[in-house]
C-alpha positions in Angstrom: 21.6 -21.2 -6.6 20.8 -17.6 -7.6 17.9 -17.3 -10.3 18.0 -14.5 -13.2 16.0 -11.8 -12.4 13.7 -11.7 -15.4 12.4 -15.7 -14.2 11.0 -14.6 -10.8 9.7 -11.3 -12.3 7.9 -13.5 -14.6 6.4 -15.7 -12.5 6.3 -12.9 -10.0 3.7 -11.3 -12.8 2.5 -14.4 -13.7 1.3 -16.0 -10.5 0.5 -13.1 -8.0 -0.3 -9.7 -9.9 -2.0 -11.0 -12.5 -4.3 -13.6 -11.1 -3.8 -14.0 -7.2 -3.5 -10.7 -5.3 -6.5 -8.9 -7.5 -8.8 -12.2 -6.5 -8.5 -11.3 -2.9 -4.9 -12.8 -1.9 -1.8 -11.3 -0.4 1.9 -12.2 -0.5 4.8 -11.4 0.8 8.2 -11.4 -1.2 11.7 -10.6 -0.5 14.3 -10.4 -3.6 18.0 -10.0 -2.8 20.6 -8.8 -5.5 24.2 -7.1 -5.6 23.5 -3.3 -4.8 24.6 -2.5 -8.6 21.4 -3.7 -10.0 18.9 -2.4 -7.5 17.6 0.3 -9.5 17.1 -1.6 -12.3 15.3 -4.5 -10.4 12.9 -1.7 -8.8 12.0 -0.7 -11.9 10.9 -3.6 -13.4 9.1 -4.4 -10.1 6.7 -1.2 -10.7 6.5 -1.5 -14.6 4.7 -5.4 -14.3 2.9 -3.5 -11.1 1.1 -0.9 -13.2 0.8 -3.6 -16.2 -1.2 -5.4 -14.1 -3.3 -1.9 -12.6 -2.1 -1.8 -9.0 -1.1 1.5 -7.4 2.6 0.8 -6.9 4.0 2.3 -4.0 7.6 2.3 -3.3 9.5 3.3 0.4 13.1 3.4 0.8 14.8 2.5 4.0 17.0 5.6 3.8 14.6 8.4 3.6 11.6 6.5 5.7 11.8 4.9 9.1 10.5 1.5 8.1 11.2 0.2 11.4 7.7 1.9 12.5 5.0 0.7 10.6 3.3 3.9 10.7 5.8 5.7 8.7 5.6 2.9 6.3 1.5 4.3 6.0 2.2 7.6 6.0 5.1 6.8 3.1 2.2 5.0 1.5 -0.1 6.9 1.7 1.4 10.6 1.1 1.4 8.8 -2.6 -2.3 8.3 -3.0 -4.2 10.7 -5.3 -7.3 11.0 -2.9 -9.4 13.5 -4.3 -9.0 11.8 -7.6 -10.0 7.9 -6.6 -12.6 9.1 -4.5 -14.2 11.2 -7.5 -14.1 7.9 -9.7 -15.4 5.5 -7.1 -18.5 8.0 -5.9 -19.5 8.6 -9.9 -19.6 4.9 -10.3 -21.3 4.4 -7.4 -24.1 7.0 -8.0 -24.2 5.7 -11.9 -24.8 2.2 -10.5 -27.7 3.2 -8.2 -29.5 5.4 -11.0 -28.2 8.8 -9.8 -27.4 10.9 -13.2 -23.8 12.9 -12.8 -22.1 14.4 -15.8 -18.5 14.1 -16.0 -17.7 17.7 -16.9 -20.0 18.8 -13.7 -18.1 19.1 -10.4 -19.8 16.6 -8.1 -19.8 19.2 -6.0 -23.0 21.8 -7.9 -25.9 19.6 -6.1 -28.2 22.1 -8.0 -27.1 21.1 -10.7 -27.5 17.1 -10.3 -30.7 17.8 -8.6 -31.9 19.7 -11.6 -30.5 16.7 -13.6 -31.9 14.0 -11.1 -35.2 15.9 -11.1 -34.9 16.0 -7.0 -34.6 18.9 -4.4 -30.9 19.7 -3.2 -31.8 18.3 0.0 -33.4 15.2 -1.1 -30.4 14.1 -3.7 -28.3 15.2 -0.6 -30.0 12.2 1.8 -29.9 9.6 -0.9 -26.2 10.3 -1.7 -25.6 10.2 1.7 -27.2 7.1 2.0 -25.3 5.6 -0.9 -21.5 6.2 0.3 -22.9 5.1 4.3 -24.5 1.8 2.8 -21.3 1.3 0.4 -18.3 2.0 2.9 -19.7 1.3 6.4 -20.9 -2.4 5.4 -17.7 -3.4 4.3 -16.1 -4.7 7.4 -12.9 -5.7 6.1 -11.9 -2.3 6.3 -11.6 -1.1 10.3 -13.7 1.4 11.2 -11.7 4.5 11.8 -10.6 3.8 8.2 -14.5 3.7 7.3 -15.2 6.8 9.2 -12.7 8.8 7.3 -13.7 7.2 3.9 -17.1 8.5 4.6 -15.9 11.9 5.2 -13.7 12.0 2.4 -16.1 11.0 0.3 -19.3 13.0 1.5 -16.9 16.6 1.6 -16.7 15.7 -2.8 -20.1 16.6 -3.3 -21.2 18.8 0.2 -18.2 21.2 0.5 -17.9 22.5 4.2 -17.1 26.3 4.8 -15.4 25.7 7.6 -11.8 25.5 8.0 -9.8 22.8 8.4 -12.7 20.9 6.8 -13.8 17.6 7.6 -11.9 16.1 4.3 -8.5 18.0 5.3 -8.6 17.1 8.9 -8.5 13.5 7.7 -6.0 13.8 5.4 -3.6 15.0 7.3 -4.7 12.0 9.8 -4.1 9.6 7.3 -0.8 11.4 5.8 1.1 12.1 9.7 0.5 15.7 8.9 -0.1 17.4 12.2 -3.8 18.3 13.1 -5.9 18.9 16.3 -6.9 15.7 18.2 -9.8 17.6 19.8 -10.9 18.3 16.8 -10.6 14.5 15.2 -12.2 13.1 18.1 -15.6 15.2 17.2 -15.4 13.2 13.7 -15.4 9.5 15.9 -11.8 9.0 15.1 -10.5 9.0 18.5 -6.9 7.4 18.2 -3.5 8.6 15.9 -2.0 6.3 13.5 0.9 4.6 15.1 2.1 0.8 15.7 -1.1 -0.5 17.4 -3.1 0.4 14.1 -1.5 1.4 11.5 -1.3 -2.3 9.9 -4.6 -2.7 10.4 -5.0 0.7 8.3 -2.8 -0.3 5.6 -4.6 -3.8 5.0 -7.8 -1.6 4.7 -5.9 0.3 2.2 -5.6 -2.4 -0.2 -8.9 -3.4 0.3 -10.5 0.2 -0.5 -7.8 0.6 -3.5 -9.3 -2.6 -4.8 -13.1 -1.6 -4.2 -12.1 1.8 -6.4 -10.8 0.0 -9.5 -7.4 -0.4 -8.8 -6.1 -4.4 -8.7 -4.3 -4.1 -5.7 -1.8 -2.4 -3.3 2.1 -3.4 -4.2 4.4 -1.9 -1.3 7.5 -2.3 -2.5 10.2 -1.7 0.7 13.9 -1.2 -0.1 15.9 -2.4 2.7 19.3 -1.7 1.3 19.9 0.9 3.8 20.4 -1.2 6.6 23.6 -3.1 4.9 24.6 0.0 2.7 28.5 0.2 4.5 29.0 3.6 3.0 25.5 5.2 3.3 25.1 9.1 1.9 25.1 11.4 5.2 21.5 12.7 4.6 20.0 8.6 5.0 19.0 7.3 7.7 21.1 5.3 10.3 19.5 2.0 11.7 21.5 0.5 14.3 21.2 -3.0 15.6 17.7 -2.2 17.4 16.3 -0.6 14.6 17.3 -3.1 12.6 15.7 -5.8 14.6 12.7 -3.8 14.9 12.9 -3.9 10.8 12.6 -7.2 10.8 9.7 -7.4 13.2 7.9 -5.4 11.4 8.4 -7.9 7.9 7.9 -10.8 10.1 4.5 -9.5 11.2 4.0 -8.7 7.3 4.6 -12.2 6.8 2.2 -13.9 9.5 -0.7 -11.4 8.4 -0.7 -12.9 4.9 -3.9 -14.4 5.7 -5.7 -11.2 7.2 -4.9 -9.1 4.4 -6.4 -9.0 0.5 -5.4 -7.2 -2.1 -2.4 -7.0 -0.9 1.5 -7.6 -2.4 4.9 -6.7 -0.3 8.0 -6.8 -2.5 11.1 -6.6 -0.2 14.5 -5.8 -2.1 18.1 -5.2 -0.7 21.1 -6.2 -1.5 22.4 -10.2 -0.6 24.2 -8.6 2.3 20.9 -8.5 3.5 21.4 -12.3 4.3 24.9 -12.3 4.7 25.8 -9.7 6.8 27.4 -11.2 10.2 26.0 -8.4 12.2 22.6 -6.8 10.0 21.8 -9.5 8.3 18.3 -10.6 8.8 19.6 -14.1 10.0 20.2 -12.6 13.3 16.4 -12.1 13.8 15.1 -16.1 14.3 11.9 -15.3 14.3 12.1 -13.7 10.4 15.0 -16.5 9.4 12.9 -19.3 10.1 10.1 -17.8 8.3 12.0 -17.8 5.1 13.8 -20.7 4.7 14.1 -22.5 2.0 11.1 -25.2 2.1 11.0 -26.8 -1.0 14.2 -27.5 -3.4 14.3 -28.1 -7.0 17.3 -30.3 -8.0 19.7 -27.3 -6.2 18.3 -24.3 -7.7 16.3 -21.6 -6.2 13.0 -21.8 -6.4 11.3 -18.5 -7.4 8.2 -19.4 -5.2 9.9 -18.9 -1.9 9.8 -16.1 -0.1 13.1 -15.3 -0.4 15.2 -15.6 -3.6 18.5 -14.4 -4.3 19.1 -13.3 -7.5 21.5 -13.2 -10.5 20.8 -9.7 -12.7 24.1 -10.7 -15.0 21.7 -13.1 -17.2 18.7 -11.2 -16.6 19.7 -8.1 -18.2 20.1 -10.0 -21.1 17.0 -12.2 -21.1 14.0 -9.2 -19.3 15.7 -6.3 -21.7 15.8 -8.5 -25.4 
């Protein structure tokens, strides 16, 4: 029943990150394979990933607690050149709308870019604040704390505060789990920590900024093999049964929100004991088993458009590696 790896990556490639998940769709996919090849598989994953211009972002069960979605942002996002995006996205923005900027001057010498804008500091100030509220605050498919801190991320590039911890570092550490002041946050109108209540709803906004910035997409890629691994190394991380159930929640829920999110790929890979496994094995967890099942067959073998596929890297290495 197993397919070769180098199939599904194809038409992994082929029918989500090339077309599908940069026009606004979202999948969720789960590839098992004997522990041996993991590495291997991984890397292929985030090679056709890049190819295709999506930030790839992989977490690994034994160094992140991916049992609480939070961590799984955090992981995420602690990955995420801010400063860098947020310069690209705010010059193409002001090119757009007629505003001059020169790409050796720091966005941040408004005397300059007045000069060059033939405005007062205070008058380029208003119209590029105007610019990042109109661009970011309309877009509702981003939540709003999430819009709040893009505003201030963005604004602090080319208004630098004197004060310390500035606007822009306060919310990084917000959106990274570093610790910060709440009182503090609250003053910006972000009144709430990340943590399981909205930190899905942050990472769906994610993608969908990621994708307004240039970038195709968001691929999380989550390695699971830690909750099977028998002989695990003593510095991982130890799930027992209800963190392994609470795992699999949080995949199921990944699952279901298919249709809320955009931009948006989840690549799940472990090894087949993550099937298997009498007492781990998601098959325990009804609610994610019946969710991949097998729902359409093709004369007895797997069919690499399921959710789930189990796969053979014997012939793969071969075929993907010619």
């Amino acid at each position: 029943m197993a397919i070769n790896n180098a199939e599904w990556l194809k038409v992994l490639k082929a029918e989500y990150l090339d077309s599908f998940i940069p026009g606004g769709g979202s999948a969720v996919k789960i590839g098992l394979i004997d522990t041996d090849s993991l590495d291997l598989l991984q890397g292929d994953i985030k090679a056709s990933a890049e190819s295709a211009g999506f930030l790839f972002a992989p977490v690994d069960a034994k160094v992140v607690r991916v049992d609480k979605i939070e961590e799984i942002f955090f992981a995420v996002t602690r990955q995420i050149d801010w400063d860098r995006i947020i310069d690209g996205w705010l010059r193409r923005l002001f090119h757009e709308n007629g505003v001059v900027t020169d790409n050796n001057l720091p966005l941040s010498d408004l005397d300059a870019l007045a000069e060059a804008n033939g405005l007062d500091k205070p008058g380029l100030l208003n119209r590029l604040n105007r610019l990042v509220a109109n661009a970011i605050g309309s877009d509702y498919r981003m939540v709003r704390d999430f819009r709040t801190a893009l505003i201030l991320l963005c604004t602090e590039r080319y208004n630098k505060q004197d004060v310390s911890p500035s606007n822009a570092e306060l919310i990084k550490q917000w959106l990274v789990g570093e610790k910060f002041s709440m009182g503090d946050l609250k003053k910006l109108m972000i009144y709430q920590k990340v943590n399981r209540h909205n930190a899905r709803l942050l990472l769906i906004s994610l993608a969908v900024w990621l994708h307004n910035t240039g970038i195709s997409g968001l691929a999380l890629l989550l390695n699971l093999n830690a909750l099977v691994n028998e002989f695990p190394p003593e510095e991982a991380i130890r799930y027992a049964r209800s963190r392994t159930l609470d795992v699999y929640e949080v995949l199921r829920q990944f699952i279901d929100d298919t249709d809320k999110m955009a931009y948006f790929l989840v690549v799940v890979v472990s090894d087949l004991l993550l099937e298997t496994h009498p007492k781990r094995g998601f098959p325990e967890y009804e609610a994610l088993r019946l969710r991949t099942m097998d729902d359409v067959h093709i004369d007895g073998q797997e069919n690499p458009l399921n959710t789930l596929v189990r796969l053979n890297s014997e012939v793969a290495d071969e075929i993907y590696h010619a």
